[in-house]
Each structure stands twice: as structure tokens, then as C-alpha cells.
PDB file of N, CA, C and O in Angstrom:
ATOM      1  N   UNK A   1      52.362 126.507  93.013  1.00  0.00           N
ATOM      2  CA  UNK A   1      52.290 127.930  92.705  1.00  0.00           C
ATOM      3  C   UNK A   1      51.779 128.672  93.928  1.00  0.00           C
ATOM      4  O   UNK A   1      50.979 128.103  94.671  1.00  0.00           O
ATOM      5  N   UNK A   2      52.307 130.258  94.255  1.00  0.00           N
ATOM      6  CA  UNK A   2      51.875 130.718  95.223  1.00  0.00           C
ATOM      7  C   UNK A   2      51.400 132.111  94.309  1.00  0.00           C
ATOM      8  O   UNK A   2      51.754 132.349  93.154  1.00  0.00           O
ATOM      9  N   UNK A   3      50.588 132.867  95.082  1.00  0.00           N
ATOM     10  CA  UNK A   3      50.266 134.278  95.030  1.00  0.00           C
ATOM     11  C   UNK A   3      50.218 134.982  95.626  1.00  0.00           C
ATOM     12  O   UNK A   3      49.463 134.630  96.533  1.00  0.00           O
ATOM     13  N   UNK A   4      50.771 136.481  95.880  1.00  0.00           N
ATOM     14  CA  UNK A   4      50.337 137.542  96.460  1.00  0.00           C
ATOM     15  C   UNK A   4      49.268 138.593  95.817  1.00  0.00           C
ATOM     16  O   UNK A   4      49.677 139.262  94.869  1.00  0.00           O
ATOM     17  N   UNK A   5      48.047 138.768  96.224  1.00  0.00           N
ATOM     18  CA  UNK A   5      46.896 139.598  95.573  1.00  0.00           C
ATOM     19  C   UNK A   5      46.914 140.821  96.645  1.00  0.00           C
ATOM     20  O   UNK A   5      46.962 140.604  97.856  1.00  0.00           O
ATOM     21  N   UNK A   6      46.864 142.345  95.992  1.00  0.00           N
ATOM     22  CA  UNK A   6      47.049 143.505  96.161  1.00  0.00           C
ATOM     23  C   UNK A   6      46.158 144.209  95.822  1.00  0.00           C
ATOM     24  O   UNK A   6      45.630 143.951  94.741  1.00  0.00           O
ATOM     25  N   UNK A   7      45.647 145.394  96.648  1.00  0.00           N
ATOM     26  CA  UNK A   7      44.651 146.212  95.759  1.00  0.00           C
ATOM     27  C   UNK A   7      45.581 147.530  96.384  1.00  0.00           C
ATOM     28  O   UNK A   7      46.068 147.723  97.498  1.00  0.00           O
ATOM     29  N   UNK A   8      45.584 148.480  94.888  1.00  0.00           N
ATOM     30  CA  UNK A   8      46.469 149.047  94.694  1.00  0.00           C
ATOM     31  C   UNK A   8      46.113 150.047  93.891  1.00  0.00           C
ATOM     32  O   UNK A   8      44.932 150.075  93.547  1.00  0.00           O
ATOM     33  N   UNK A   9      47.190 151.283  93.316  1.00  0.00           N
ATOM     34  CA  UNK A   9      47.130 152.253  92.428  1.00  0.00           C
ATOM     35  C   UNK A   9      48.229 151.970  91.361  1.00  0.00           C
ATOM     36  O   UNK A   9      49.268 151.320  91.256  1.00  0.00           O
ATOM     37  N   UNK A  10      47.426 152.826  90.609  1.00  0.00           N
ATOM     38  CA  UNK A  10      48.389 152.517  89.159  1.00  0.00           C
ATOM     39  C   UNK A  10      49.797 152.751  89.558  1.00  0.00           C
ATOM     40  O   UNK A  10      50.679 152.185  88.911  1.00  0.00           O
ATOM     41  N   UNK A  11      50.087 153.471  90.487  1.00  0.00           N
ATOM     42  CA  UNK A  11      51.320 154.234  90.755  1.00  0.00           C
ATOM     43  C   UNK A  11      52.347 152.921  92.123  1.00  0.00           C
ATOM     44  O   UNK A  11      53.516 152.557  92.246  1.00  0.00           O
ATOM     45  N   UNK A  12      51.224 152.684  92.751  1.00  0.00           N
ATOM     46  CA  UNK A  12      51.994 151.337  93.436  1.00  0.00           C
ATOM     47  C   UNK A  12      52.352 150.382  92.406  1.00  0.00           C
ATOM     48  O   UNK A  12      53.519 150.199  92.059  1.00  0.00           O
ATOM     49  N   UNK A  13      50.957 149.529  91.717  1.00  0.00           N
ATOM     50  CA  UNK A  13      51.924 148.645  90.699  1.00  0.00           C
ATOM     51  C   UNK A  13      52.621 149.169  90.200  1.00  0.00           C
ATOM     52  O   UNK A  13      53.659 148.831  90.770  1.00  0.00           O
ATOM     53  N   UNK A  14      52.954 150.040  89.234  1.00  0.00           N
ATOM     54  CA  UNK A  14      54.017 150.231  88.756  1.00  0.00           C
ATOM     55  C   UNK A  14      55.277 150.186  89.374  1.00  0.00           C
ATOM     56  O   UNK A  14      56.363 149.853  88.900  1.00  0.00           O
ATOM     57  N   UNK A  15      54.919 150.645  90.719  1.00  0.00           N
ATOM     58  CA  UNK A  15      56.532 150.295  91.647  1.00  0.00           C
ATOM     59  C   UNK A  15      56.696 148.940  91.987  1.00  0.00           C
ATOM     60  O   UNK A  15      57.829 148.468  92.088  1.00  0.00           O
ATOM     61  N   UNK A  16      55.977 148.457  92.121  1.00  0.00           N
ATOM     62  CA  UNK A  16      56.153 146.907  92.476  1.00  0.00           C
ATOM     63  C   UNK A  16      56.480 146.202  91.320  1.00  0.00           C
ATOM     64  O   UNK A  16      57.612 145.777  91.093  1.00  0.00           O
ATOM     65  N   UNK A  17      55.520 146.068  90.584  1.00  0.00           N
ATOM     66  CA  UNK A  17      55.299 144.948  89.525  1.00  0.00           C
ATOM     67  C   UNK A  17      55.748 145.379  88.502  1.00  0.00           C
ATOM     68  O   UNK A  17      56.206 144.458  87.824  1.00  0.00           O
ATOM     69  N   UNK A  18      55.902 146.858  87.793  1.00  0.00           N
ATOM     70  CA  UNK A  18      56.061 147.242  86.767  1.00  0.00           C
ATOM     71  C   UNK A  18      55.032 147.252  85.602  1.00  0.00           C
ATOM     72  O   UNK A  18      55.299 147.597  84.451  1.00  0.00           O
ATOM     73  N   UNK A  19      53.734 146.799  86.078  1.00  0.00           N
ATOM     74  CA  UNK A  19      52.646 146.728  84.868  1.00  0.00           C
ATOM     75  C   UNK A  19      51.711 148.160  85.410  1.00  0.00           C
ATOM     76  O   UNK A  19      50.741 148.464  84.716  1.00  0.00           O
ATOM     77  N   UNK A  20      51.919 148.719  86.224  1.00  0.00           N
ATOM     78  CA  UNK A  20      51.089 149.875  86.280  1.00  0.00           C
ATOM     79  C   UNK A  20      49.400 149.774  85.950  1.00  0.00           C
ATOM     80  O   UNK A  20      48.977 150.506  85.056  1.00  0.00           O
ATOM     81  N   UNK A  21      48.522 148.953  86.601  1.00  0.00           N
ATOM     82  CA  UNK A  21      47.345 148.801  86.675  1.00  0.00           C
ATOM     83  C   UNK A  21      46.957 149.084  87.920  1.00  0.00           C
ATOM     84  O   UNK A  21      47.793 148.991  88.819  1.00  0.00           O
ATOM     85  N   UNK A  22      45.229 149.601  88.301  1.00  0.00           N
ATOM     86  CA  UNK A  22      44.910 149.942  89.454  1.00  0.00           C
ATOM     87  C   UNK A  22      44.258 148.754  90.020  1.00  0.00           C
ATOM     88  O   UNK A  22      44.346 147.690  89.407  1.00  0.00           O
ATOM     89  N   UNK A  23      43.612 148.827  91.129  1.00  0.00           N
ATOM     90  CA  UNK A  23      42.734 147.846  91.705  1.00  0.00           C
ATOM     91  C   UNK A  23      43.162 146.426  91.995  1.00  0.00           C
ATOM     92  O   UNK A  23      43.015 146.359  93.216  1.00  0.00           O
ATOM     93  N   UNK A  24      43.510 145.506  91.673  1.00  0.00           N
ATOM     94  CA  UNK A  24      43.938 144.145  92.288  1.00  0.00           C
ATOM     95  C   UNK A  24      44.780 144.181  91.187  1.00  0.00           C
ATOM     96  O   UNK A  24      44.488 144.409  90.012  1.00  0.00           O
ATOM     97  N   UNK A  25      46.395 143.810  91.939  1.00  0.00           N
ATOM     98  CA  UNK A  25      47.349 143.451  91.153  1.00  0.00           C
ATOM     99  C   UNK A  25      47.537 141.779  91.727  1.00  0.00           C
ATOM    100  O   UNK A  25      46.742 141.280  92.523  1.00  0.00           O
ATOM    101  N   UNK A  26      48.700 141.065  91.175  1.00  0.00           N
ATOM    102  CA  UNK A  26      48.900 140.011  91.597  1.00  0.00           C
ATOM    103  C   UNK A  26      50.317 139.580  91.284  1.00  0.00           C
ATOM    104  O   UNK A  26      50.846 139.717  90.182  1.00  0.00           O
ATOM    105  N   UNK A  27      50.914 139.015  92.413  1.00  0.00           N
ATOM    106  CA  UNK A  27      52.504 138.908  91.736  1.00  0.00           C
ATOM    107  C   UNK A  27      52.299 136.899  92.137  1.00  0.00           C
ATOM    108  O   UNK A  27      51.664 136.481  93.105  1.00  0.00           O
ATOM    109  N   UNK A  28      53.006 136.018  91.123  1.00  0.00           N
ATOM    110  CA  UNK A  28      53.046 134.634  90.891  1.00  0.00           C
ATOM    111  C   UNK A  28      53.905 133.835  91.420  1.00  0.00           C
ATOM    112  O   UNK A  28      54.450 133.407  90.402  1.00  0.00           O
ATOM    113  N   UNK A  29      54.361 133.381  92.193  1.00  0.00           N
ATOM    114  CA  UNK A  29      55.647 132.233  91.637  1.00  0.00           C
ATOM    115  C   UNK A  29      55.425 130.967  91.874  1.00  0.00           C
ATOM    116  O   UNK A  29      54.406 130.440  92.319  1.00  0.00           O
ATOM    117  N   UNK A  30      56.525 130.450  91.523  1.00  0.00           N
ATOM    118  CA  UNK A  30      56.579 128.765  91.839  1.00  0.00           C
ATOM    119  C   UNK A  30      57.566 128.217  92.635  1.00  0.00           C
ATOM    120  O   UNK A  30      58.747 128.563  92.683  1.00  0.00           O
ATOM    121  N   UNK A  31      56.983 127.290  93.294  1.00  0.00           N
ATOM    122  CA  UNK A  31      57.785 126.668  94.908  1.00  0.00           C
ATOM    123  C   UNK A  31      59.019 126.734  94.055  1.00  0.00           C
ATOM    124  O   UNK A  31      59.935 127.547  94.179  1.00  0.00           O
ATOM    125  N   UNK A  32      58.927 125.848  93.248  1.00  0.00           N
ATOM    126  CA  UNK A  32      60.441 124.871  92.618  1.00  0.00           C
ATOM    127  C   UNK A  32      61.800 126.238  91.815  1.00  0.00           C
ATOM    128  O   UNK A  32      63.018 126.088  91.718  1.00  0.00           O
ATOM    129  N   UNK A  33      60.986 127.395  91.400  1.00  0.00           N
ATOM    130  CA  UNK A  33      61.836 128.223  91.305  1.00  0.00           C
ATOM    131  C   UNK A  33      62.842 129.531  91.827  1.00  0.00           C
ATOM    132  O   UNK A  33      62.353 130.654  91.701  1.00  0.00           O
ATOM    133  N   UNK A  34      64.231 129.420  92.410  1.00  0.00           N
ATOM    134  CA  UNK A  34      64.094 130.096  92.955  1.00  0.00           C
ATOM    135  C   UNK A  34      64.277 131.446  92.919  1.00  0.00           C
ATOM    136  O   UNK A  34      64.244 132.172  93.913  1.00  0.00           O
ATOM    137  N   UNK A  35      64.531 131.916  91.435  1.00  0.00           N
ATOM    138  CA  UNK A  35      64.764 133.469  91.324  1.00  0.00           C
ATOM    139  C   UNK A  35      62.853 134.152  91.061  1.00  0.00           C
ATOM    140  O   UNK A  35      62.469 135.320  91.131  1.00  0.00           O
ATOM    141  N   UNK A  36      62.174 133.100  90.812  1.00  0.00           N
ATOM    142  CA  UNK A  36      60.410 133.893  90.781  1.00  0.00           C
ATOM    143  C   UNK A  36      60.756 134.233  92.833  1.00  0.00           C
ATOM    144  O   UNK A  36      60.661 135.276  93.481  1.00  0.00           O
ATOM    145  N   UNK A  37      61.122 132.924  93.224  1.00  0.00           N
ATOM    146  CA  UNK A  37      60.688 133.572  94.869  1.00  0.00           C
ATOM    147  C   UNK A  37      61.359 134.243  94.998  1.00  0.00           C
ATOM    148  O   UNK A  37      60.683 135.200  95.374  1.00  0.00           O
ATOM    149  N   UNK A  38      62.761 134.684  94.970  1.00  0.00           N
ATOM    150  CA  UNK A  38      63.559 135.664  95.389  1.00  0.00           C
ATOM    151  C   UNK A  38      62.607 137.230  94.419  1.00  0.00           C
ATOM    152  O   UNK A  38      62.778 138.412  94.718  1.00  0.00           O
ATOM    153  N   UNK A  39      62.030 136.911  93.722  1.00  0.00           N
ATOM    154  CA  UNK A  39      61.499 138.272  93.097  1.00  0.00           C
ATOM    155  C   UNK A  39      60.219 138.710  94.067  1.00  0.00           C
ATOM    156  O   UNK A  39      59.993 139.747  94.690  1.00  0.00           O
ATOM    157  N   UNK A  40      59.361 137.264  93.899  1.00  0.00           N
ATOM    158  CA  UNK A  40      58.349 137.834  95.046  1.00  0.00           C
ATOM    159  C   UNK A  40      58.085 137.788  96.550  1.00  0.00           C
ATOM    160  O   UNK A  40      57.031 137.948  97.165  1.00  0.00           O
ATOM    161  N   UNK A  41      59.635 137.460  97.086  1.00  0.00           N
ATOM    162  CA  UNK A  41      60.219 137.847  98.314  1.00  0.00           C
ATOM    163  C   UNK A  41      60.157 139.828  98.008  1.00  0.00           C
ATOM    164  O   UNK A  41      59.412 140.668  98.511  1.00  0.00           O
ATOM    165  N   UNK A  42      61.078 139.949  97.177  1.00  0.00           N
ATOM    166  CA  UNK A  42      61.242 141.447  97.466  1.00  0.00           C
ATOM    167  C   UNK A  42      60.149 142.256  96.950  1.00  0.00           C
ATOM    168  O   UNK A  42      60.094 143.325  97.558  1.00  0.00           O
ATOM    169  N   UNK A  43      59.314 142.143  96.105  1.00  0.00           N
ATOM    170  CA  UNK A  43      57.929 142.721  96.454  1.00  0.00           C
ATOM    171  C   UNK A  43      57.531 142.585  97.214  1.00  0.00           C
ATOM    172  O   UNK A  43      57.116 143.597  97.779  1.00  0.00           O
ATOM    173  N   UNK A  44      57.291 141.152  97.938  1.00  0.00           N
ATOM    174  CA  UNK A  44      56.543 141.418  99.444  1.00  0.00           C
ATOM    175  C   UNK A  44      57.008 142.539 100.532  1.00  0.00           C
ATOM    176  O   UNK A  44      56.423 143.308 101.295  1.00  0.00           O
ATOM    177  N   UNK A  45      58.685 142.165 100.136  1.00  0.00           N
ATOM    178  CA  UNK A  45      59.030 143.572 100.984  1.00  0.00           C
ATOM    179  C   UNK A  45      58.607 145.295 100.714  1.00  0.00           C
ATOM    180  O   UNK A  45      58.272 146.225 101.447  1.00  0.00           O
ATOM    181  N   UNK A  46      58.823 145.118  99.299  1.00  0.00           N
ATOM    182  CA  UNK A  46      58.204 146.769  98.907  1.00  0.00           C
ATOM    183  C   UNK A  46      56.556 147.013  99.458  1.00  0.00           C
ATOM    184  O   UNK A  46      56.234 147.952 100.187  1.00  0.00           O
ATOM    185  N   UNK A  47      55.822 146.202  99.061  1.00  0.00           N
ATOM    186  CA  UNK A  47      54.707 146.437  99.765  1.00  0.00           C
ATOM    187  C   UNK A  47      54.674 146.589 101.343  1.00  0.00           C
ATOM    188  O   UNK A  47      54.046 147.520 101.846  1.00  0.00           O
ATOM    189  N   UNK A  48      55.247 145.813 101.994  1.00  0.00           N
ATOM    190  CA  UNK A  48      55.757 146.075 103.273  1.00  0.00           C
ATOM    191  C   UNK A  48      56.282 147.470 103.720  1.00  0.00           C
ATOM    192  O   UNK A  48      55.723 148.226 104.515  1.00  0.00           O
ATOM    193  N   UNK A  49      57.389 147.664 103.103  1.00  0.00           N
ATOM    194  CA  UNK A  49      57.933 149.096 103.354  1.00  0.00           C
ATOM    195  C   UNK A  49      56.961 150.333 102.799  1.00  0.00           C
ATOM    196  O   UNK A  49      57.393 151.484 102.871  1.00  0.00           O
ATOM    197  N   UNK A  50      55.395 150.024 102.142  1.00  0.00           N
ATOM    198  CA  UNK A  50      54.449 150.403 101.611  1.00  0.00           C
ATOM    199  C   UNK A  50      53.453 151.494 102.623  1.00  0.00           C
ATOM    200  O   UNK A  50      52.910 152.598 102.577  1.00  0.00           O
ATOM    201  N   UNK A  51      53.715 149.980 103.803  1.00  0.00           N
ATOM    202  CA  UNK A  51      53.073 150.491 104.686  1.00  0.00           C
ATOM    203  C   UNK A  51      51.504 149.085 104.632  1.00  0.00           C
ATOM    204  O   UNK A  51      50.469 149.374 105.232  1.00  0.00           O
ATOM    205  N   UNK A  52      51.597 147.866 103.956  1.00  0.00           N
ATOM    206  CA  UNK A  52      50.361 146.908 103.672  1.00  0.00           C
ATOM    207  C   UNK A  52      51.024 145.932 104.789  1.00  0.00           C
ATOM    208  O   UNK A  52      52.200 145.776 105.119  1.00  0.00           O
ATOM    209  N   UNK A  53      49.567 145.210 105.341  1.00  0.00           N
ATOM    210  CA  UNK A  53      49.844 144.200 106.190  1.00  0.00           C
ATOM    211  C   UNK A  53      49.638 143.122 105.531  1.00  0.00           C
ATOM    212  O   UNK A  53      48.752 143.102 104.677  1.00  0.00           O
ATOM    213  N   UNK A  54      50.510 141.872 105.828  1.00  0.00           N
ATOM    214  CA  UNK A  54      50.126 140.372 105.094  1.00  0.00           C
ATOM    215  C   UNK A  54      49.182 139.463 105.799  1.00  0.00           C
ATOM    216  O   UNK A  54      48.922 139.542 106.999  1.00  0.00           O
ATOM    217  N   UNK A  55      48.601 138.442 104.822  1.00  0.00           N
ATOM    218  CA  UNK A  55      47.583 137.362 106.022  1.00  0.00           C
ATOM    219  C   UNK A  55      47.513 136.540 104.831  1.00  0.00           C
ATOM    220  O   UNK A  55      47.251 136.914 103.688  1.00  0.00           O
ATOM    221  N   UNK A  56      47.761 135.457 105.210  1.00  0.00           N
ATOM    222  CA  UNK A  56      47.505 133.940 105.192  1.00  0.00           C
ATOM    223  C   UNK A  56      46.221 133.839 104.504  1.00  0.00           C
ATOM    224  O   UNK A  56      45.205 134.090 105.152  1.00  0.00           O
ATOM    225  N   UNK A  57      46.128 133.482 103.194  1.00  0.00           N
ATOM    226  CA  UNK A  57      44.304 132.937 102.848  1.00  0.00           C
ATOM    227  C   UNK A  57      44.263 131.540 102.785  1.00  0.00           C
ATOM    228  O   UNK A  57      44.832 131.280 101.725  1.00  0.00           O
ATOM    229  N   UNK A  58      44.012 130.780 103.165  1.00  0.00           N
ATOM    230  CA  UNK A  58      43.534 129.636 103.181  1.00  0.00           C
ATOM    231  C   UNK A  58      41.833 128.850 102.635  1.00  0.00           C
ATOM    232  O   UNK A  58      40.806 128.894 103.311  1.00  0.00           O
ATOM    233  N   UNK A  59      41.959 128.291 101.481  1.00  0.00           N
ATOM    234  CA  UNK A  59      40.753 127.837 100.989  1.00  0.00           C
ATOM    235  C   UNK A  59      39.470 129.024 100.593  1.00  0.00           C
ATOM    236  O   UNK A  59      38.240 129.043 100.633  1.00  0.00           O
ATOM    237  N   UNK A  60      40.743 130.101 100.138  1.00  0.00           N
ATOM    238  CA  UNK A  60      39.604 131.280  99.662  1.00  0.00           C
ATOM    239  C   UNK A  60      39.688 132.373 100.368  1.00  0.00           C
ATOM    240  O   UNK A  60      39.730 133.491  99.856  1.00  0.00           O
ATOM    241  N   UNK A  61      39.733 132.061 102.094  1.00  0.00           N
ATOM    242  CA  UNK A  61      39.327 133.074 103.083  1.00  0.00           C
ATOM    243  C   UNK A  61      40.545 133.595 103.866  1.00  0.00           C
ATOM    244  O   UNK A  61      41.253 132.722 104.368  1.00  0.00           O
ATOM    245  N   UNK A  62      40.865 134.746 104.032  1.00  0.00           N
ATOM    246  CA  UNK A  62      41.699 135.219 105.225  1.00  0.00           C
ATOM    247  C   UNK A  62      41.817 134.560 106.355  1.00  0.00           C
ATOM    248  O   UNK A  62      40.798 134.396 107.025  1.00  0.00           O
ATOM    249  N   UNK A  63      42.895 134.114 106.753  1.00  0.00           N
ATOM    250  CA  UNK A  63      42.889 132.984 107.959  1.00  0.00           C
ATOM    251  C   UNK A  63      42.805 133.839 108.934  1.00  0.00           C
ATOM    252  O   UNK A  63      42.137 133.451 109.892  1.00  0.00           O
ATOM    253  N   UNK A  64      43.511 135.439 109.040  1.00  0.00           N
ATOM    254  CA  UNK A  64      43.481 135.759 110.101  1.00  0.00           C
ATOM    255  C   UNK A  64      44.839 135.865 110.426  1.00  0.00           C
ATOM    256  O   UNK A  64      45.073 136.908 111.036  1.00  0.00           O
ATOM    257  N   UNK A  65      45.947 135.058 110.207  1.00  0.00           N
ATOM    258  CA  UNK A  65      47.081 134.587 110.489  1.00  0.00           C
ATOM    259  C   UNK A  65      48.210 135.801 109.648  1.00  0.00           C
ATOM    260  O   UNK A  65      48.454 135.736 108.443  1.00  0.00           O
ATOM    261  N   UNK A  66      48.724 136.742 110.481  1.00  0.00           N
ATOM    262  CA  UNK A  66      49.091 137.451 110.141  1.00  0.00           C
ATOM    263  C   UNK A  66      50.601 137.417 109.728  1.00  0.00           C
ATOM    264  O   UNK A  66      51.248 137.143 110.739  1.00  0.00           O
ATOM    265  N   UNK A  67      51.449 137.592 108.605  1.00  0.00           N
ATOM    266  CA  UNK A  67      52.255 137.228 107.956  1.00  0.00           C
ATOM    267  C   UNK A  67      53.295 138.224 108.124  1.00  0.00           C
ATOM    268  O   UNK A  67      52.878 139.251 107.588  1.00  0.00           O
ATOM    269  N   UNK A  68      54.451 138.413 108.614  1.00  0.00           N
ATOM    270  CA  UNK A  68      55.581 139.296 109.174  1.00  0.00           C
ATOM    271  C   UNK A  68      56.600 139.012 107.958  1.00  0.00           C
ATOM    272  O   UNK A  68      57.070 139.902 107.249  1.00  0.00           O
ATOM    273  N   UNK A  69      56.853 137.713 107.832  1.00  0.00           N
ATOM    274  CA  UNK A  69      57.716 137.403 106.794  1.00  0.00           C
ATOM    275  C   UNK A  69      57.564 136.682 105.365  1.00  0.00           C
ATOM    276  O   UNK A  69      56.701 135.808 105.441  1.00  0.00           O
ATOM    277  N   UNK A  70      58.037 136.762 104.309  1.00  0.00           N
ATOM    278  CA  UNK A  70      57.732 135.887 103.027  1.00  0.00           C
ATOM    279  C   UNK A  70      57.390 134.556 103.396  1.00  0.00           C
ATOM    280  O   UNK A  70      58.110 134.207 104.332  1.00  0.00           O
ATOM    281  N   UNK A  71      56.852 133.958 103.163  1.00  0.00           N
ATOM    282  CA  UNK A  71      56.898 132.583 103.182  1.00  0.00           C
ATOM    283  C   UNK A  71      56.408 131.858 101.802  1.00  0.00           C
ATOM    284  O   UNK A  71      55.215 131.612 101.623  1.00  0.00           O
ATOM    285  N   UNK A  72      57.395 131.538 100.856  1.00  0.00           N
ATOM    286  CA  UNK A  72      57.485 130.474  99.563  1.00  0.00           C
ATOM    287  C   UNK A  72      56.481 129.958  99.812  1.00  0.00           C
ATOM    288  O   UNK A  72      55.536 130.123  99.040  1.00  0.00           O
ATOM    289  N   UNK A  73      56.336 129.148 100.985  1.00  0.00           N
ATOM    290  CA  UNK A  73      55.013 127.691 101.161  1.00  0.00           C
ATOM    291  C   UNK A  73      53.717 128.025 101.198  1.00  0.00           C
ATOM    292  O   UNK A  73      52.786 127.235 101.354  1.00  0.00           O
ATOM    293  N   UNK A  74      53.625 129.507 101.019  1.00  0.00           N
ATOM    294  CA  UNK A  74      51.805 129.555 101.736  1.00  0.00           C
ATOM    295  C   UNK A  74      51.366 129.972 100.129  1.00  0.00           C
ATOM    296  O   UNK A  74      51.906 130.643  99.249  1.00  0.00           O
ATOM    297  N   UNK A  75      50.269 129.310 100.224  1.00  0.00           N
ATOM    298  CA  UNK A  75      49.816 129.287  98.664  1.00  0.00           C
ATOM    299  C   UNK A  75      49.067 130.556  98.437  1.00  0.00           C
ATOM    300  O   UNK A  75      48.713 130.694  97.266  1.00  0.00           O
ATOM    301  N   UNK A  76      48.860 131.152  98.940  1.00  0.00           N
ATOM    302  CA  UNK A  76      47.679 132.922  99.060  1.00  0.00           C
ATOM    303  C   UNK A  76      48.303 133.642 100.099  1.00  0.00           C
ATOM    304  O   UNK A  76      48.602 133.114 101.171  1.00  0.00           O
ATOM    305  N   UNK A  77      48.583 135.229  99.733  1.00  0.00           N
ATOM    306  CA  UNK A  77      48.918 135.871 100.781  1.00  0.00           C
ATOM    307  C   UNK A  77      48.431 137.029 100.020  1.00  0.00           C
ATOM    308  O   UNK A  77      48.813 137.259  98.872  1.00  0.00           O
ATOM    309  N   UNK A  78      47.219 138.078 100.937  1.00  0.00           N
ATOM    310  CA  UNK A  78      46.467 138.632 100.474  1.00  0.00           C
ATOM    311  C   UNK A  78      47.292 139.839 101.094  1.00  0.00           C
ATOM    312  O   UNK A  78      48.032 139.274 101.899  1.00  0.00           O
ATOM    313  N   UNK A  79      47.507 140.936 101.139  1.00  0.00           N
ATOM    314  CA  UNK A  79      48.509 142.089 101.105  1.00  0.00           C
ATOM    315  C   UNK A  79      47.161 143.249 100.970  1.00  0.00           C
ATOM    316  O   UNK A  79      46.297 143.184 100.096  1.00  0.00           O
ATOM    317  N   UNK A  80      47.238 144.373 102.136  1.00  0.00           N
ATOM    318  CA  UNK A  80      45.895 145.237 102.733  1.00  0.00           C
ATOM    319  C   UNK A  80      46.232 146.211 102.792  1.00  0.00           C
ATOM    320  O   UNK A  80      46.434 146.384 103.993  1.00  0.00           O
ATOM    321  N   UNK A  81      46.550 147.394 102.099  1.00  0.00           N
ATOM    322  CA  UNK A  81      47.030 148.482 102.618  1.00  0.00           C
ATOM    323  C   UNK A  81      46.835 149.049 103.987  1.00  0.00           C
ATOM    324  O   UNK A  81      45.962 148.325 104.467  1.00  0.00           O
ATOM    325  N   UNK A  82      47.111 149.803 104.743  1.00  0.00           N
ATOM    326  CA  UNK A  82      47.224 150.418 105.521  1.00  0.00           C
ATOM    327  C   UNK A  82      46.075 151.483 105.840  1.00  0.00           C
ATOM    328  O   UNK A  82      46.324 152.508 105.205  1.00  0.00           O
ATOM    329  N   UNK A  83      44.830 151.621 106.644  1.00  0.00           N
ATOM    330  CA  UNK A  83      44.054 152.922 106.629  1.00  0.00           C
ATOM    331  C   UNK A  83      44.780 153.842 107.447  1.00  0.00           C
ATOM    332  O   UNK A  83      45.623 153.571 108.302  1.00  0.00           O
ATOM    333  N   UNK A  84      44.283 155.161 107.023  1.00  0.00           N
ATOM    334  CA  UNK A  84      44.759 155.953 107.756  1.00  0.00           C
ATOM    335  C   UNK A  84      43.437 156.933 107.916  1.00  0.00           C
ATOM    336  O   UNK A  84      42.718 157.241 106.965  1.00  0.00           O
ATOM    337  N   UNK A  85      43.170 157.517 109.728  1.00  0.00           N
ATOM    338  CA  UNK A  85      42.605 158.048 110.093  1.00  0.00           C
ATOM    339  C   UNK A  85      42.470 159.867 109.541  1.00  0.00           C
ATOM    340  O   UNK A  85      43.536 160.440 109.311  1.00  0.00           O
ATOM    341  N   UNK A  86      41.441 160.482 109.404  1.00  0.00           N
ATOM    342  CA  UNK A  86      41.647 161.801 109.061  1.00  0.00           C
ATOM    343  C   UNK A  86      40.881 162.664 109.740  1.00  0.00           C
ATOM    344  O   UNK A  86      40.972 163.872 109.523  1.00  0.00           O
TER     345      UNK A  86
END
């Protein structure tokens, strides 16, 4: 099983995920299936086109290892919105 964890607005999940909750969303899949990854391939992209950067968690913690593309194999991929200066 992999995850992408999001902190978010009711108004992002709802575009992504369709459950419309605020604060940490989470989208699921499983290696062995491939229409869950093809689903949370293209959320990763909507969040992407969001304007959120990806990273690698490893054993709990942000590796640091910054994530450009989906990757099925990585078991945590923590998804950061974007700050913006004012």
C-alpha cells in the first residue's frame, strides 16, 4: 500500500478526492492494482498543477528527496502546498 497525505481546504479536497474535508486529506492505493494507481497518479498531478511540492517520507520522516513524478513504489509521499509571499 502507498499514500499520499495533503493538508488542504475543503475546496481542494473536494477537487481532488471528492470527499470535501479540510486539513489532512489522504489518497490510498495498492502496488498490485492498477486503476487505484492510475487514480492516484492523476491526483498527484492535480495537486501538482495545484501548485504543492512532493517528498519522499521514509520511516515517518521527510527524506528530503524531492518527488517530480508519481512513483507507485514509494510507500509515503507527503504533498506541501506552496507559500506565497505577501
Amino acid at each position: 500500500m502507498g499514500q499520499i497525505t495533503f493538508l488542504c481546504t475543503p475546496e481542494i479536497s473536494r477537487e481532488v478526492t471528492g470527499k470535501g474535508i479540510g486539513g489532512d486529506d489522504v489518497i490510498v492505493w495498492d502496488k498490485n492494482d492498477l486503476q487505484g494507481i492510475k487514480e492516484a497518479s492523476e491526483r498527484f498531478s492535480k495537486l501538482k498543477a495545484l501548485g504543492y511540492a512532493a517528498f519522499n517520507v521514509v520511516g515517518g520522516k521527510k527524506s528530503g528527496e524531492f518527488l517530480k513524478d508519481f512513483d507507485p513504489n514509494v510507500e509515503e509521499i507527503m504533498m506541501i502546498p506552496a507559500t506565497r509571499g505577501g
